[in-house]
C-alpha positions in Angstrom: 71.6 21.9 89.0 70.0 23.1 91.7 67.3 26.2 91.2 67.9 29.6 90.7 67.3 32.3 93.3 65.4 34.7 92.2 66.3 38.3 94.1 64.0 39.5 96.1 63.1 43.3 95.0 61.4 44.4 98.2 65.0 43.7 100.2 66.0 47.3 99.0 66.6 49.4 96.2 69.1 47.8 94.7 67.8 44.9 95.2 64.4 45.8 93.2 66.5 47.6 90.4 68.3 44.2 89.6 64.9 42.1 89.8 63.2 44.5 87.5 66.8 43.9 85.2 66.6 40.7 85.2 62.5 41.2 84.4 62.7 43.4 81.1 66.2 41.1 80.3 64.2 37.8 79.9 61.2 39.6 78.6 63.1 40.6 76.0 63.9 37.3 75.2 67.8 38.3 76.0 70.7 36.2 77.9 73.3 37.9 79.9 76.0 37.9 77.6 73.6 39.4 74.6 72.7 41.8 76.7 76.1 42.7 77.9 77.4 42.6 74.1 78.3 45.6 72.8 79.1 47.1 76.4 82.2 47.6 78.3 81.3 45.5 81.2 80.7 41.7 81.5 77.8 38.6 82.2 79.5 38.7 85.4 79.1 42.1 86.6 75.6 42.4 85.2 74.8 39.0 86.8 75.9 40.9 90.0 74.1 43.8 89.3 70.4 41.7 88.9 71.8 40.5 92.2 71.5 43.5 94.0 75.0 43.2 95.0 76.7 45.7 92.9 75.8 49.5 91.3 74.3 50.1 88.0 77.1 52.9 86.2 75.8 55.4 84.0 77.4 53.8 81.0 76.1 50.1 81.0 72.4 52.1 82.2 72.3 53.8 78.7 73.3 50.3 76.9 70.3 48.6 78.5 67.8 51.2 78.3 69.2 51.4 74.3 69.3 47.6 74.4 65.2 46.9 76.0 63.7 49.7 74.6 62.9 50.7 78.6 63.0 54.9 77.1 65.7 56.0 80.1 64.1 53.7 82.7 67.6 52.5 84.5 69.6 55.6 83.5 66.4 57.5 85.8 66.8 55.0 88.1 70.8 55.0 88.9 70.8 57.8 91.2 67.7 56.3 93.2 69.8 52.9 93.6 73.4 55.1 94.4 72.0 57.1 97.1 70.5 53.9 98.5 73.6 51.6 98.1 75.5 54.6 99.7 73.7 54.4 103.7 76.8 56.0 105.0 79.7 54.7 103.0 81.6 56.8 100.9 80.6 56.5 97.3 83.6 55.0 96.1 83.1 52.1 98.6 79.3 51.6 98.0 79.0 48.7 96.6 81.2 46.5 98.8 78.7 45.7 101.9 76.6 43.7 99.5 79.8 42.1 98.0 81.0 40.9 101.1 77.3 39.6 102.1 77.4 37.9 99.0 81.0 36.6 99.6 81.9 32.9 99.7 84.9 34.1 101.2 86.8 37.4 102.2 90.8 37.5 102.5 91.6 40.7 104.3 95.4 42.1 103.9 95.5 45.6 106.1 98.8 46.7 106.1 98.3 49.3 108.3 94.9 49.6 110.3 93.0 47.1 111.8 90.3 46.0 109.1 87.2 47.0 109.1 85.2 44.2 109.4 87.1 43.4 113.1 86.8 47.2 114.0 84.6 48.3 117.7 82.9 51.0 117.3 85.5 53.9 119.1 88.1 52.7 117.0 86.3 53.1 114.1 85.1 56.4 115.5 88.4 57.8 116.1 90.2 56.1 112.5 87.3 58.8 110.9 88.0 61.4 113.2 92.0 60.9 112.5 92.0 61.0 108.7 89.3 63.7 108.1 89.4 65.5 110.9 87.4 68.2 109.1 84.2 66.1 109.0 81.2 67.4 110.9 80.2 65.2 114.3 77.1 63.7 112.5 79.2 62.8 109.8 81.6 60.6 111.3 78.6 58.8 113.4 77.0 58.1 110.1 80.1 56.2 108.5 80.8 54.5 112.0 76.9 53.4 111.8 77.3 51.9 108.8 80.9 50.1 109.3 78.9 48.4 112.3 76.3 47.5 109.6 78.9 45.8 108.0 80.0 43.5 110.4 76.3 42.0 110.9 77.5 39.5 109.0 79.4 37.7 111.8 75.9 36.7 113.3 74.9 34.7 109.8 74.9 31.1 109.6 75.7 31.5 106.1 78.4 34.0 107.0 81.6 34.0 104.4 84.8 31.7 105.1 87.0 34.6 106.7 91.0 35.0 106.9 93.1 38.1 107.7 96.1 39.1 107.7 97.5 42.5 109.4 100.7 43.6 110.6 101.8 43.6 113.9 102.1 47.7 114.4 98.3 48.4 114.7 98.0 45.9 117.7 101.4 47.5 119.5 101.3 50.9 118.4 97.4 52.2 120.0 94.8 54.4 118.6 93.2 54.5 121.6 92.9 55.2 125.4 94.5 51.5 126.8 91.1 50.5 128.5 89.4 51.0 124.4 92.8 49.0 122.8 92.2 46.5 125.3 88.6 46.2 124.2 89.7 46.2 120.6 91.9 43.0 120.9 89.5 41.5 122.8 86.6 42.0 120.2 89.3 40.6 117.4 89.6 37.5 119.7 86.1 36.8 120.1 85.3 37.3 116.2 87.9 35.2 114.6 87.3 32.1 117.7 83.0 32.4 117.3 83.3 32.2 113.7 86.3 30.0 113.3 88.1 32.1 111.4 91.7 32.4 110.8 94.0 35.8 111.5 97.5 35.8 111.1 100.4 38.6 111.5 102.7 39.9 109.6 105.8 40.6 112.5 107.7 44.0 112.6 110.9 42.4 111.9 109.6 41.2 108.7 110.5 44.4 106.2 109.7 43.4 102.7 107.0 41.6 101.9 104.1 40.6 99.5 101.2 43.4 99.1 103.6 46.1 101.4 102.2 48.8 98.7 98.6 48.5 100.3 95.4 47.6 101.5 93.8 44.3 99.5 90.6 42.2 100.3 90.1 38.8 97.7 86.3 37.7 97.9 84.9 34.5 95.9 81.9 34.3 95.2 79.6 30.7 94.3 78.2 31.8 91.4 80.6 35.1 90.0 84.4 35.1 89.2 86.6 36.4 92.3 87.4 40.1 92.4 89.7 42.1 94.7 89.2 45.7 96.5 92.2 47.8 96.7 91.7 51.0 99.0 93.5 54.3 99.6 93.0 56.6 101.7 90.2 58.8 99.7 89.4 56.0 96.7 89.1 53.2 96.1 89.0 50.2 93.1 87.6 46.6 92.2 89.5 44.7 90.2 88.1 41.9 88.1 90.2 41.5 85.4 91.7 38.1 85.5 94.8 38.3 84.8 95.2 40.9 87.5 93.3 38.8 90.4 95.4 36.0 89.8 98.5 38.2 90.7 96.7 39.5 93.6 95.6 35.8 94.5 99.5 34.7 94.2 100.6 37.6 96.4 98.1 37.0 99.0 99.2 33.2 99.7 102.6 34.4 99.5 101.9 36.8 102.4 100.6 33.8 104.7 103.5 32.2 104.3 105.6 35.1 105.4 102.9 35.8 108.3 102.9 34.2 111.5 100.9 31.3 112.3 97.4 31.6 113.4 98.2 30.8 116.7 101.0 32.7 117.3 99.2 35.0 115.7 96.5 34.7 118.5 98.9 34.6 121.3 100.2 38.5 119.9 96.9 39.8 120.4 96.4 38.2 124.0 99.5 39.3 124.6 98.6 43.0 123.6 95.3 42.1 125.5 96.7 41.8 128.9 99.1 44.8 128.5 96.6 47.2 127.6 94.2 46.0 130.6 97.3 46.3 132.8 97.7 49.8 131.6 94.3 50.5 132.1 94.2 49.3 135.5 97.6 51.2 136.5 96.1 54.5 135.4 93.0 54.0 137.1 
């Protein structure tokens, strides 16, 4: 077996809210599933919240407080951890940065944007600007800052196994100037062939389809059950029942079997490469 890591609470907030968890837990004498008994939430999520990788809710702060005698310690604590978590990202979306860092592997379905983690910075910039168009300048800069925080990841050796699948209208039909689009398939070309990842794409003349209701991303994790993020457009959820992921998991291999090969897949977006530069060049 080999040893267990230990999380390091200087890394961040979160980070030294789940050491000192796992501190009063085994102080107390506890294991993960006493402690979680008599909660609604499982050793799983509390295992990822001693992690660092996941948000302490109100709810399961009162239990362990109640639980290690710690007189409102975590329930003081949650908004500290929240706000830290947060670093740009909606709230509803805070916890899934760490989840994908912690990720043994991400699946990516995006229906219709590119996703995030392949995003350049003026497409994310404009996506912001285009669904709330009401947000303040600063704003937007501080959710593209932290979407490029995301995709740090890429330059780990550690990095998760990475697979996505989109359909073909947000590489044909552009967000952006040609000379930016061009840019943008490029970028997706040098991600997925520097980390040897796999992309694949759904075609336009494919209508019905696995997962056509919405935007899905499956991560595993080493040492935590899988879970899936679904997203709209102002919310979002993670899913960890069972049951539930094992539909998603079934729905998402289904889709690659619909989707294009990666290849072909590749060939689209060098296709859509050239065109755009061609535009680009004709307008200059």
């Amino acid at each position: 077996m080999p040893p267990r890591k230990d999380p390091d609470g200087s890394a961040s907030v979160p980070a030294f809210y789940g050491a000192e968890l796992r501190y009063k837990r085994e102080a107390a004498g506890l294991t993960l599933e006493q402690l979680a008994e008599g909660s609604f939430r499982g050793i799983s999520f509390l295992s990822q919240i001693e992690r660092g990788e996941r948000r302490m809710p109100d709810d399961l702060a009162r239990h362990v407080d109640k639980k290690l005698k710690t007189d409102g310690f975590f329930e003081r604590r949650c908004e500290d951890a929240r706000k830290a978590r947060q670093a740009g990202h909606p709230l509803y979306f805070a916890d899934i940065p760490d989840m994908e860092r912690a990720a043994a592997s991400i699946e990516d379905w995006a229906p219709a944007v590119i996703p995030g983690l392949l995003q350049t910075e003026p497409y994310m910039r404009k996506l912001n600007q285009s669904v709330t168009p009401w947000e303040e300048p600063e704003a937007v800069e501080k959710l593209v800052r932290a979407r490029v925080g995301r995709a740090k990841l890429w330059k780990r050796e550690d990095r998760p196994m990475y697979w996505a699948i989109l359909r073909e209208a947000p590489i044909r039909q552009p967000l952006l100037p040609p000379k930016q689009m061009a840019e943008q398939m490029e970028h997706i070309l040098e991600v997925i062939r520097s980390t040897r990842s796999v992309l694949q794409i759904v075609p336009e003349t494919t209508v019905a389809y696995p997962l056509m209701m919405g935007l899905a991303k499956i991560m595993t994790f080493t040492d935590a059950p899988p879970l899936v993020w679904t997203e709209g457009e102002h919310s979002g959820q993670v899913v960890d029942y069972p049951p539930t992921v094992t539909k998603y998991r079934r729905s998402y291999d289904l889709l690659r079997a619909v989707a294009l090969p990666p290849e072909a897949s590749l060939a689209i977006i060098e296709e859509a490469a050239r065109g755009y530069r061609d535009e680009a060049q004709q307008q200059d």
